[in-house]
C-alpha positions in Angstrom: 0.0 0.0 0.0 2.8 2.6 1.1 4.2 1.7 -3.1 0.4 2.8 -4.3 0.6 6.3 -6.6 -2.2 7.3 -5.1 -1.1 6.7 -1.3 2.4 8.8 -2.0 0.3 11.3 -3.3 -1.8 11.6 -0.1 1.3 11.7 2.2 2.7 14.2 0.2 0.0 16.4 0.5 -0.4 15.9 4.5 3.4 16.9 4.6 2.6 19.9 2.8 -0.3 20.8 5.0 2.3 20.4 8.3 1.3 17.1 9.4 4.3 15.0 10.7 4.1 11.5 9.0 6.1 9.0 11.2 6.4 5.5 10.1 5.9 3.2 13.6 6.3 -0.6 14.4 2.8 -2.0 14.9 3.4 -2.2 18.7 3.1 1.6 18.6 0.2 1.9 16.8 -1.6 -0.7 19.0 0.1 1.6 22.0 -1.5 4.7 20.6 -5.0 3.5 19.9 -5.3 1.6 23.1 -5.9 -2.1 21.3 -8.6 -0.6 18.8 -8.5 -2.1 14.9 -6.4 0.9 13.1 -5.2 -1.1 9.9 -1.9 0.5 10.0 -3.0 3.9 10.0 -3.6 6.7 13.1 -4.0 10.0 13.5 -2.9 11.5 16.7 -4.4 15.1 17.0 -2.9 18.1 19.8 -4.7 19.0 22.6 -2.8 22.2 23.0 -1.6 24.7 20.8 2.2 24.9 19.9 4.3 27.4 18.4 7.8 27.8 16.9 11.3 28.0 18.7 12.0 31.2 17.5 8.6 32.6 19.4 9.3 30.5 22.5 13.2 32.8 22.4 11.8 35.7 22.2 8.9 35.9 24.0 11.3 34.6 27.2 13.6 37.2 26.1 11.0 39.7 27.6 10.8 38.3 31.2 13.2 40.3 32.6 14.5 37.1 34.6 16.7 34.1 33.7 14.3 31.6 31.8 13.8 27.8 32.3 12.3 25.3 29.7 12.5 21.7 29.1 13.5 19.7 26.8 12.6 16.1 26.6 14.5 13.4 24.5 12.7 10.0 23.2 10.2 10.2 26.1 7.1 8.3 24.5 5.2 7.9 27.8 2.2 9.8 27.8 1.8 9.5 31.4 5.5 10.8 32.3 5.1 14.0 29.8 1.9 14.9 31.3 3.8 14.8 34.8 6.7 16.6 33.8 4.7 19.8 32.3 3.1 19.5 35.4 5.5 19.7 37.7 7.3 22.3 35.1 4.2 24.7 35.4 4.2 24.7 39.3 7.7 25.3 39.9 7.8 28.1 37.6 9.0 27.2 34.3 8.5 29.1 31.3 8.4 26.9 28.2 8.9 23.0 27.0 10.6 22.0 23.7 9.1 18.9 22.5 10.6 17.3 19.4 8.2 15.9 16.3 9.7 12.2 16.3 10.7 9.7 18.9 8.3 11.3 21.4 4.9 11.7 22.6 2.5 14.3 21.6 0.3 16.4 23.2 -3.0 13.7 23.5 -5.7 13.8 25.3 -3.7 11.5 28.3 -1.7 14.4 28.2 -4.1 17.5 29.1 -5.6 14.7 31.8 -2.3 14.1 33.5 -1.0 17.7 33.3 -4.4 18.5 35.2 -5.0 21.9 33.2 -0.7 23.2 33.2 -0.7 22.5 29.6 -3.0 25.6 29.5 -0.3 27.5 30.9 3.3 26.3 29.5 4.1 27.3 25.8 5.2 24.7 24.0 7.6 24.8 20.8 7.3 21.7 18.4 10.6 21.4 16.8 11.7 18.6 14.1 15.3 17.9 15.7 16.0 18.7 18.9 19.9 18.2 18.7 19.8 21.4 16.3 17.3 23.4 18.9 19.7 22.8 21.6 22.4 24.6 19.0 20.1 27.3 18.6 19.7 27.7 22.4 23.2 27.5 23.4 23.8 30.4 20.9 21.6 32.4 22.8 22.7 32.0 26.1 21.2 29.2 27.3 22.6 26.2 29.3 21.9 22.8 28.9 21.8 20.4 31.8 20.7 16.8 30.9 19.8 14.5 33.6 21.5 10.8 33.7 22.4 8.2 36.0 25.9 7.9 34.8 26.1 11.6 35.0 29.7 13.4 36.4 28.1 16.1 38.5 26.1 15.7 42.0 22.5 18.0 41.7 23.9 19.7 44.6 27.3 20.8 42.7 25.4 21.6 39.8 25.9 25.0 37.8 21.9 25.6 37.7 22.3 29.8 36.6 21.4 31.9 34.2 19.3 30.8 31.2 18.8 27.2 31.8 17.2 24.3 29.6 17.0 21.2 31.4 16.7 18.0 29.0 14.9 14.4 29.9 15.4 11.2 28.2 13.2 7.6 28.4 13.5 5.5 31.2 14.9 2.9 29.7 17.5 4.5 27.1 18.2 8.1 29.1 19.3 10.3 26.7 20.9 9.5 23.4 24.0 9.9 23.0 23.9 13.3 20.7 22.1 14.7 22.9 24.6 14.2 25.9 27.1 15.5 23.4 25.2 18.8 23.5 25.0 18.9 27.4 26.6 21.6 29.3 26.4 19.2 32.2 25.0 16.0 33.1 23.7 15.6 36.3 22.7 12.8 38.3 20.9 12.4 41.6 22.1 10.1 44.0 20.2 7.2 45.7 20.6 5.5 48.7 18.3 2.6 48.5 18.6 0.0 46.6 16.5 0.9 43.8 18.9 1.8 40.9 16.6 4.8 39.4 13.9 7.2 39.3 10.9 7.7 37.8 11.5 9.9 34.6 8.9 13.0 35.7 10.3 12.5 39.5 14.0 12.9 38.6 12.8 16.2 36.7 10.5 17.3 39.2 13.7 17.0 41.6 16.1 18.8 39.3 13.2 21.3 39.2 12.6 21.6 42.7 16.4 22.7 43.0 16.8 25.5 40.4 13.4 26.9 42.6 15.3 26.4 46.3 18.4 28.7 44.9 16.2 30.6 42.7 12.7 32.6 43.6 12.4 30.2 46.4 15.6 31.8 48.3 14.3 34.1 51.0 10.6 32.6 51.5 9.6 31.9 55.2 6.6 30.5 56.5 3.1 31.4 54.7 4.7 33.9 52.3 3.8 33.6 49.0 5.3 32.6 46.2 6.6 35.9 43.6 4.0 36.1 40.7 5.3 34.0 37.6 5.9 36.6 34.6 5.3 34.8 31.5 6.2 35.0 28.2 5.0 37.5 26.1 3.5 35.2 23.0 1.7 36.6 20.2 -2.2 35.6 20.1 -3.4 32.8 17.8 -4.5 34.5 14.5 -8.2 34.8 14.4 -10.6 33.3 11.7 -11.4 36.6 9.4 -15.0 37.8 8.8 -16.4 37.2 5.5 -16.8 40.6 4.1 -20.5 41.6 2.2 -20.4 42.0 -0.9 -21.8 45.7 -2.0 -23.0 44.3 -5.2 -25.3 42.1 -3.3 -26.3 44.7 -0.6 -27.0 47.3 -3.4 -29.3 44.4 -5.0 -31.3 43.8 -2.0 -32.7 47.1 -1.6 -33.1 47.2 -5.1 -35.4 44.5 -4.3 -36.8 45.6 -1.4 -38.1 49.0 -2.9 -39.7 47.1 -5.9 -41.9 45.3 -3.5 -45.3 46.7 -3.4 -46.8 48.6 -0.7 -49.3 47.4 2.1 -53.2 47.9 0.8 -54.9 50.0 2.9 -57.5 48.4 5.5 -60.8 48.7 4.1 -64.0 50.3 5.3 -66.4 48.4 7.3 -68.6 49.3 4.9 -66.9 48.0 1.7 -66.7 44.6 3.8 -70.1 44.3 4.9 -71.1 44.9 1.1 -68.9 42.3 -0.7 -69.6 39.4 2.3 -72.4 37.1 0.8 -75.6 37.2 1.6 -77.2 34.5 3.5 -80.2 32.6 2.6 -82.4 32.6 5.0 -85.9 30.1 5.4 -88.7 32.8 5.6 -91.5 31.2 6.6 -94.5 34.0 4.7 -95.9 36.6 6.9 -99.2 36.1 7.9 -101.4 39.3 9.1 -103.2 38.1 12.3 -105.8 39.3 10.9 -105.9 38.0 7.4 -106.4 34.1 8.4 -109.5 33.5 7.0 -108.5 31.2 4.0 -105.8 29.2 6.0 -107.2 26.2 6.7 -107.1 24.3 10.8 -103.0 23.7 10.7 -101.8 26.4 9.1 -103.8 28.6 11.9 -102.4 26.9 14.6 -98.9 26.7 13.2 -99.5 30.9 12.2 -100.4 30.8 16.0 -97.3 29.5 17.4 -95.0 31.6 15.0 -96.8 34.6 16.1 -96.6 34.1 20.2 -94.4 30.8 20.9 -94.5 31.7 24.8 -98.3 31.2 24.7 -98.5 28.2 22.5 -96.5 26.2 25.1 -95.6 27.9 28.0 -93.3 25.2 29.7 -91.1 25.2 26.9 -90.8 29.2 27.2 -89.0 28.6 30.5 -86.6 26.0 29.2 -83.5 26.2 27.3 -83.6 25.4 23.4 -82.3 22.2 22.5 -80.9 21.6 19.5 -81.7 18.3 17.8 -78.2 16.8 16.3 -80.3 13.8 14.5 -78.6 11.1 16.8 -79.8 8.6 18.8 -78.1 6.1 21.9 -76.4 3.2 20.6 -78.4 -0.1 21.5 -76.8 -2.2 24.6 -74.5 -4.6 24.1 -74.1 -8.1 25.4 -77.2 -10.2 25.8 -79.8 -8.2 27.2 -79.0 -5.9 24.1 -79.5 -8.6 21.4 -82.8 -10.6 22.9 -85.5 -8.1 23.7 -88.3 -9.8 25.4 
């Protein structure tokens, strides 16, 4: 499938579009979608927003106080990354560099571990991280990497000025360009007999250090804590407005003066001579005193017409009652059907 014309031509275009293709064993991809059938593909989506090196420099560059990031190296536990920005974001660091390959991404286990810091802590997606490192050290900065065979005690570490401190896997540590590119490497030393730490624990120690001599020095008690200045990052480009088109405007209330005007309301008058007129039964008028050719029923039916209240005076006092032509349904069962 990856020799198919057709599936080049779709990598090629998410590489154009930014999207870091990484070709994975099929451990990892059974790693990253938790046991669920992928069929050899993923995609892994960020749950935080990342920006460039470059941006991460500068904006720490406006702090007006030595800055701290991380760096991580081949750390593909989701669980330890989501510790380390943690612990990063409490103790007062100001940035992570995160490489594109051989490391994992921001996910969704992520966020949940980091317990909201990843809101907080910039982080700079780079594609190698040996080359970042370069570009750090030529501005300033100092790289400490932690590891177990390291030549320098975390209490006779150099931990001043602009400081990047650099994480490997628990298994591997760092590789070895990256210890290459270490200022220092320093290791923290154990008692019991446990031969290591946990990855995010040895960080959050190193961490915890550069605080004691740094903003920690001085604080007594219930004071607080100085107020974190952060970097000064430039806000995520906003989705433009779709403008109106004047051509379509100009058209509208074309159209809307065309459309003819409200008829006026018209006259009771003018109603009451165009409703229809209703045909009434009119029974013909009989003068009371004209009933000489009428014969015995037409009299008395005149009679009642003329004074119903006299005809039948009970049924004066009652209400009408209109006849709706229906009669009660014959009972059911057997009394209904044999009548006796």
């Amino acid at each position: 499938m990856r020799f198919s014309p057709k599936f080049l031509q779709l990598l090629r275009e998410a590489k154009a579009s930014g999207v870091l293709v990484e070709e994975v064993t099929w451990a990892r991809l059974g790693q990253l979608t938790g046991g669920a059938v992928h069929q050899g593909i993923t995609l892994q989506t960020a749950a935080a927003e990342t920006l460039d090196l470059q941006t991460l420099m500068e904006g720490c560059a406006t702090i007006g106080e030595p800055a701290l990031l991380m760096a991580v190296d081949g750390l593909t536990d989701p669980q330890n990354l989501g510790a380390i920005v943690r612990s990063a974001e409490a103790l007062g660091a100001h940035g992570l560099v995160l490489p594109q390959r051989r490391s994992a991404g921001l996910t969704g286990s992520v966020a949940k571990v980091a317990a909201g810091a990843l809101e907080h802590l910039p982080v700079a997606r780079v594609v190698n991280l040996n080359r970042a490192l370069d570009t750090l050290k030529q501005e300033g900065y100092r790289v400490v990497g932690l590891a177990a065979e390291g030549t320098v005690s975390l209490e006779e570490a150099d931990l001043a000025g602009p400081l990047v401190i650099v994480t490997g896997s628990e298994g591997d540590g760092l590789s070895m360009l990256t210890r290459r590119n270490c200022d220092q490497l320093v290791r923290i030393p154990l008692r019991g007999a446990t031969p290591s730490l946990n990855a995010s624990v040895a960080t959050a120690l190193l961490l915890y250090e550069v605080a004691r001599r740094g903003w920690m020095k001085g604080l007594s008690g219930s004071q607080p804590a100085p107020r974190l200045v952060r970097p000064q990052l430039p806000a995520p480009a906003a989705s433009p407005e779709p403008e109106e088109d004047p051509t379509a405007t100009e058209a509208s209330s074309a159209e809307a003066q065309q459309l003819p005007t409200s008829q006026p309301d018209r006259s009771p008058e003018l109603l009451h001579d165009q409703e229809p007129q209703l045909e009434q039964e009119v029974m013909p008028e009989i003068e009371p005193d004209d009933q000489s050719g009428l014969s015995a029923e037409q009299q008395i039916a005149a009679a009642i017409t003329l004074n119903p209240e006299q005809a039948n005076p009970e049924q004066a006092n009652q209400e009408p009652v209109i006849d709706l032509g229906m009669e009660p349904a014959a009972k059911s069962g057997f009394l209904g059907d044999i009548q006796l």
